[in-house]
C-alpha positions in Angstrom: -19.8 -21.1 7.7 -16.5 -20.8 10.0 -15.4 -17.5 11.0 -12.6 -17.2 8.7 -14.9 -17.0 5.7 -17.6 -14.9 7.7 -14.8 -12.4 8.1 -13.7 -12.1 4.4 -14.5 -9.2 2.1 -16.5 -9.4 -0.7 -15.3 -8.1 -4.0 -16.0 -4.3 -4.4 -16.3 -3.9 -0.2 -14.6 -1.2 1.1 -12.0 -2.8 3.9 -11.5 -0.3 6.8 -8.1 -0.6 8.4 -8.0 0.2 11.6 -4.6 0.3 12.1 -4.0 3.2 9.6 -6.7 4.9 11.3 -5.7 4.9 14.5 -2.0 5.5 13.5 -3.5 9.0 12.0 -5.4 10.1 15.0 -2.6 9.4 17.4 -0.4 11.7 15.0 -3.3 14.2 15.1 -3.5 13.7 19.0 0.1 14.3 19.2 0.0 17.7 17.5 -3.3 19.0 19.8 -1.1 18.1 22.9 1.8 20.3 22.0 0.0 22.9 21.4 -2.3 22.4 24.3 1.5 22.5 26.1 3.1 25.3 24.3 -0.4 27.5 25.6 0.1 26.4 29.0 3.5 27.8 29.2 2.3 30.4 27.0 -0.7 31.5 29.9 2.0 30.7 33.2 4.3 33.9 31.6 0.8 35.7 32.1 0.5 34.8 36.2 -1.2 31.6 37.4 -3.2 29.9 34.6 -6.6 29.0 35.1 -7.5 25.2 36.0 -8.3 24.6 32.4 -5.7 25.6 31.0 -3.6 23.7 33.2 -5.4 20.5 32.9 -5.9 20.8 29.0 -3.4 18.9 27.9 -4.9 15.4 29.8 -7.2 14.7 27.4 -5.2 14.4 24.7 -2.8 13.0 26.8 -5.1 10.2 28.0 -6.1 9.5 24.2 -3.1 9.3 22.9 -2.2 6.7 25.7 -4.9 4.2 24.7 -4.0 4.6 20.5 -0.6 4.2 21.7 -0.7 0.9 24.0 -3.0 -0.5 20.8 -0.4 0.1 18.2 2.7 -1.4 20.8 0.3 -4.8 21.3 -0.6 -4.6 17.4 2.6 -6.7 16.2 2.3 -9.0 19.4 -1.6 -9.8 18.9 -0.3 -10.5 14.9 2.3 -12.8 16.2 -0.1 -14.5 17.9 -2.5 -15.1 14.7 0.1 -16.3 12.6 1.5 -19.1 14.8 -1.7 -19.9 16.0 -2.7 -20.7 12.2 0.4 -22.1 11.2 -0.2 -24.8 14.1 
């Protein structure tokens, strides 16, 4: 069995796609980290914020770093699948 035909789906199988998914939760990301912005300028009109209001927005930030750098190398990575099997 070659890994082509290990990898295909059998009739019926539900077929996650990745690339939808992780399209969704960087939209979802995106939304949490403006509003994780609009209440840190929300709490600096109070005084000094506290630390984790300051820092909230990282995490977020951080996640929507890694969904992002995967969907920019997604149509590279697919360019390389295709000529590699058309060779």
């Amino acid at each position: 069995m070659t890994g082509a035909q290990f990898f295909r789906h059998k009739p019926g199988e539900v077929r996650l796609n990745w690339s939808k998914w992780i399209r969704q939760v960087h939209r979802w990301l995106s939304i949490i980290f403006t509003l994780t912005v609009i209440a840190n300028f929300a709490a600096m009109t109070q005084g000094p914020p506290p630390a984790w209001i300051t820092y909230s927005p990282l995490p977020p930030l951080f996640l929507m770093l890694v969904t992002g750098l995967y969907m920019f190398a997604l149509p590279y990575v697919a360019g390389q699948r295709t000529k590699g099997k058309q060779a």
